[in-house]
NUVO-349696 format. One record per residue (C-alpha): residue number from 1; residue in one letter; x, y, z. Coordinates in nm, 4 decimals, padded with zeros to 6 digits. Layout:
// residues N
R    k  r         u         v         w
R  NUM  a         X         Y         Z
...
END
This chain:
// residues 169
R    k  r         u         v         w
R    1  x   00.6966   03.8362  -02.8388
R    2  x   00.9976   03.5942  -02.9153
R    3  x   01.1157   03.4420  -03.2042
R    4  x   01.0480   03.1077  -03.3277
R    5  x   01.4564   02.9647  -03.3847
R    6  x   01.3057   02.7389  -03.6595
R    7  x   01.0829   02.9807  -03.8517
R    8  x   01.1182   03.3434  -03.8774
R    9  x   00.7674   03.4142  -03.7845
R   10  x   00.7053   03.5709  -03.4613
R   11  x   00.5213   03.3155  -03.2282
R   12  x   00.1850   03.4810  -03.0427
R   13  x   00.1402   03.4757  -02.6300
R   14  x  -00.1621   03.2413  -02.5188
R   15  x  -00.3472   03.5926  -02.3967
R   16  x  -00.3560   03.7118  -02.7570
R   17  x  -00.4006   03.3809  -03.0052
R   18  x  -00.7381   03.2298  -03.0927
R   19  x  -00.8778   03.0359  -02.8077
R   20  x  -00.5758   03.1422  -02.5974
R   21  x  -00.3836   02.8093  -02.6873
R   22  x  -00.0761   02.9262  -02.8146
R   23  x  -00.1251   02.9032  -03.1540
R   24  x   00.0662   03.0840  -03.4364
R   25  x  -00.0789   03.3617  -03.6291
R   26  x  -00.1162   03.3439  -03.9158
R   27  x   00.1696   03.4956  -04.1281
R   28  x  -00.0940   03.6900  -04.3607
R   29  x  -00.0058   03.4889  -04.7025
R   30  x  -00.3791   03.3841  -04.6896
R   31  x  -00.2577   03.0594  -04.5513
R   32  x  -00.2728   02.8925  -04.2058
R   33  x  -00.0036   02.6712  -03.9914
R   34  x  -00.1493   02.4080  -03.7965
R   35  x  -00.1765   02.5657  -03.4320
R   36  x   00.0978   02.4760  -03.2227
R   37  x   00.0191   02.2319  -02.9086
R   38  x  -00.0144   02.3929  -02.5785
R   39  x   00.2941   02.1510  -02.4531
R   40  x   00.5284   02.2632  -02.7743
R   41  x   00.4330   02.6171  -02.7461
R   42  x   00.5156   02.5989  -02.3724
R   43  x   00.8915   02.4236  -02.4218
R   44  x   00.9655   02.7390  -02.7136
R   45  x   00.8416   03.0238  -02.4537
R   46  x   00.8490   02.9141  -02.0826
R   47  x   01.1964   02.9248  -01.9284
R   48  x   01.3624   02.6535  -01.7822
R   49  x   01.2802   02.8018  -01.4138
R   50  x   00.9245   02.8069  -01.5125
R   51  x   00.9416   02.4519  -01.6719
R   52  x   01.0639   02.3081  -01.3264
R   53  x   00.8748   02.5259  -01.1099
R   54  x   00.5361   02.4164  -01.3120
R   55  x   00.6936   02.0380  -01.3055
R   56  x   00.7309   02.0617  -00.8742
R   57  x   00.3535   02.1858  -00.8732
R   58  x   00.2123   01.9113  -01.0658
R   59  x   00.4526   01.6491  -00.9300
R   60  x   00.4189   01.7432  -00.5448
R   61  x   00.0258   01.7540  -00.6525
R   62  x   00.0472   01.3992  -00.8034
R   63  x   00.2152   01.2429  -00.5097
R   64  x  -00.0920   01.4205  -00.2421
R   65  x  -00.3330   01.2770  -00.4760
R   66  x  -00.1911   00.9447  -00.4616
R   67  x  -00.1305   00.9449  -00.0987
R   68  x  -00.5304   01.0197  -00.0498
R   69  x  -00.6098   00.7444  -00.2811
R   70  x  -00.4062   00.5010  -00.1034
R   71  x  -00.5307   00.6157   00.2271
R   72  x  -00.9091   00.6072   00.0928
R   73  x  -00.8177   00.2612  -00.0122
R   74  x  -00.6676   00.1368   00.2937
R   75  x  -00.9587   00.2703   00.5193
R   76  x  -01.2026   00.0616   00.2894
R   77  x  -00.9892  -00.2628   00.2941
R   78  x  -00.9414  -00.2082   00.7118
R   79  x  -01.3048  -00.1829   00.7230
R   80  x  -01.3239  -00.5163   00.5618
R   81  x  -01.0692  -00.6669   00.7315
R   82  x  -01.2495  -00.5753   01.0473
R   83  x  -01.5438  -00.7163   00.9586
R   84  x  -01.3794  -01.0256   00.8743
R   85  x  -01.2057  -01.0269   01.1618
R   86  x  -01.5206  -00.9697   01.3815
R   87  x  -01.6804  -01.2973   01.1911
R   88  x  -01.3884  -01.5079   01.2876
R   89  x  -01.3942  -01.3771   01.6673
R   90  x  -01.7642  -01.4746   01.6575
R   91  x  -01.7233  -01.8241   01.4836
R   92  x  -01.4231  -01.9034   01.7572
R   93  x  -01.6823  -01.8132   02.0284
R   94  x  -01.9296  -02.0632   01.8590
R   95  x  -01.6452  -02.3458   01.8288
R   96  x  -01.5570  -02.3057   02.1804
R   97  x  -01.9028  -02.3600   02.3276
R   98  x  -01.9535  -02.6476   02.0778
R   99  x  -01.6406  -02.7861   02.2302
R  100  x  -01.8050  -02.7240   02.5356
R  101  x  -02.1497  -02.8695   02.5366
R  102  x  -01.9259  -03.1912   02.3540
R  103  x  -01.6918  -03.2290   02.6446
R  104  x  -02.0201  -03.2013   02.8551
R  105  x  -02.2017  -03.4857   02.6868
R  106  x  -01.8841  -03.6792   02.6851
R  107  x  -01.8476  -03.6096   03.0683
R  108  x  -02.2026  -03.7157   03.1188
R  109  x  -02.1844  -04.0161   02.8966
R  110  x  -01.9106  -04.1231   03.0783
R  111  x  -02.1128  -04.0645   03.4025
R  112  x  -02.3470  -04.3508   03.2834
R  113  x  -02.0779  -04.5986   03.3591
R  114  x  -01.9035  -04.4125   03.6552
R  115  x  -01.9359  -04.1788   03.8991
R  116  x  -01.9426  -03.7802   03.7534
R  117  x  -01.6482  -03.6963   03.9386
R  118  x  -01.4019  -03.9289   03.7613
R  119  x  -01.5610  -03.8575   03.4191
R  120  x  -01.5185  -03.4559   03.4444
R  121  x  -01.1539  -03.6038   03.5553
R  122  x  -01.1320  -03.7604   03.1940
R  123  x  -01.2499  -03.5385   03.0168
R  124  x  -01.0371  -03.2158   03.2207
R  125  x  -00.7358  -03.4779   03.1317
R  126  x  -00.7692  -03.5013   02.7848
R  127  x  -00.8624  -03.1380   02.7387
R  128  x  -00.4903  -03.0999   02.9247
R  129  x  -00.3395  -03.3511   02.7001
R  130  x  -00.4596  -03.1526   02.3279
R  131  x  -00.3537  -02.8601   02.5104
R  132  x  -00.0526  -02.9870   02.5938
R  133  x   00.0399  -03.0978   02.2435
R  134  x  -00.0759  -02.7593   02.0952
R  135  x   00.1654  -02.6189   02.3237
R  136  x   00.4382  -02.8171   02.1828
R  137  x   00.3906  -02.7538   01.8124
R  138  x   00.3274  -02.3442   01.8674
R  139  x   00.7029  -02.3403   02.0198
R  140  x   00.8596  -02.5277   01.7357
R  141  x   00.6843  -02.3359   01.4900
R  142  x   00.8048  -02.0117   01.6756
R  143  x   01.2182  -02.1718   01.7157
R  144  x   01.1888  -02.1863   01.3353
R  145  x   01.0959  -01.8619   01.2985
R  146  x   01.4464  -01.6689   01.1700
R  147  x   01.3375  -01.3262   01.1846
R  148  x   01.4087  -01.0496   00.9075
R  149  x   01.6855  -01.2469   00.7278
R  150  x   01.6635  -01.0893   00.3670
R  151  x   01.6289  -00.7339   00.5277
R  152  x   01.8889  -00.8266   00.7506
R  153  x   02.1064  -00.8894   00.4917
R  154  x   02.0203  -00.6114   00.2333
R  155  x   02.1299  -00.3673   00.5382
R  156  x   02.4381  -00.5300   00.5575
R  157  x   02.4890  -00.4675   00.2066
R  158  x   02.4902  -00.0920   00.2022
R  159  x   02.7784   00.0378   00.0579
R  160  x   03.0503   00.1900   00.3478
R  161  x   03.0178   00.5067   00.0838
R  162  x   02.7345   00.6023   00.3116
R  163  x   02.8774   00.6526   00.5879
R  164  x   03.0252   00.9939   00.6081
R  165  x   03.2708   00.9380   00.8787
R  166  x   03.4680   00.6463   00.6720
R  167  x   03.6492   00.7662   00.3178
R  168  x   03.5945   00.5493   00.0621
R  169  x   03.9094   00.3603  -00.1626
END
C-alpha cells in the first residue's frame, strides 16, 4: 500500500477494492469518498516507467490500428477507382469505333461524288491533320509543366543544422 500525499488515508490496490477499480476504502467513519477514477488512481500509484511503458503500448497500438484502417480504406477506394477506370477504357473503345464507322460513312459519302480511293485519301488526311494538332497542344502542355517546384524549394530550405558534417554559427 502507499500513501495518498493529499490525504492521510492509505489508498487500496485495484486487486483488493470493490469492483477492482481503484477505489478508496472507506476510512471506517461510517462515511464514503467518492471512488477514485481508474486514470487518477493510476497517476498516484503507477511509476513513471510504467506510465510510459503503458503510453508506448497503446500508442504503437493506435498507430497499427490506423495504418489497417487506412489500408482497408485505400483497397476499397482502388477498387473503385478500377472500376471507374475500366468504364472509361470501355467508353474510349466505344468512341473510337464511333469515330470509325463516321469516318467510314464520310469516306463513302464522299465516294458518291468520286472515286473511293481519293475519298479514304480525305478522310486518312484529315484524320492526320486532328492528329497533328493534338500533337501540338500535348507538347505545350507538357513544356509548361515545371516539375516539383514547391518541394523543390522546401528542400532547399532545410536548415545546414542538418547536416552533420558542417558546424553551425
Amino acid at each position: 500500500m502507499s500513501t495518498d500525499p493529499f490525504h492521510d488515508t492509505p489508498l487500496t490496490t485495484p486487486a483488493a477494492s470493490a469492483g477492482g477499480s481503484g477505489r478508496r476504502a472507506a476510512t471506517g467513519t461510517g462515511s464514503t469518498e467518492a471512488p477514485l477514477p481508474e486514470a487518477e488512481y493510476r497517476a498516484r500509484t503507477e511509476s513513471l516507467g510504467e506510465m510510459f511503458a503503458s503510453f508506448s503500448e497503446n500508442l504503437s497500438t493506435l498507430m497499427r490500428q490506423e495504418i489497417a484502417l487506412a489500408k482497408a480504406e485505400a483497397t476499397v477506394e482502388a477498387k473503385k477507382a478500377g472500376t471507374g477506370a475500366g468504364m472509361f477504357a470501355g467508353a474510349a473503345v466505344a468512341g473510337f469505333l464511333v469515330l470509325m464507322f463516321l469516318s467510314m460513312a464520310l469516306m463513302w459519302a464522299l465516294g458518291a461524288v468520286m472515286h473511293l480511293g481519293w475519298a479514304a485519301l480525305i478522310v486518312a488526311v484529315l484524320w492526320g491533320i486532328a492528329a497533328a494538332v493534338l500533337a501540338v497542344m500535348g507538347k505545350k502542355y507538357f513544356d509548361r509543366m515545371k516539375g516539383l517546384r514547391q518541394t523543390q524549394e522546401t528542400v532547399q530550405e532545410i536548415p545546414p543544422t542538418l547536416n552533420p558534417k558542417k558546424e553551425t554559427p
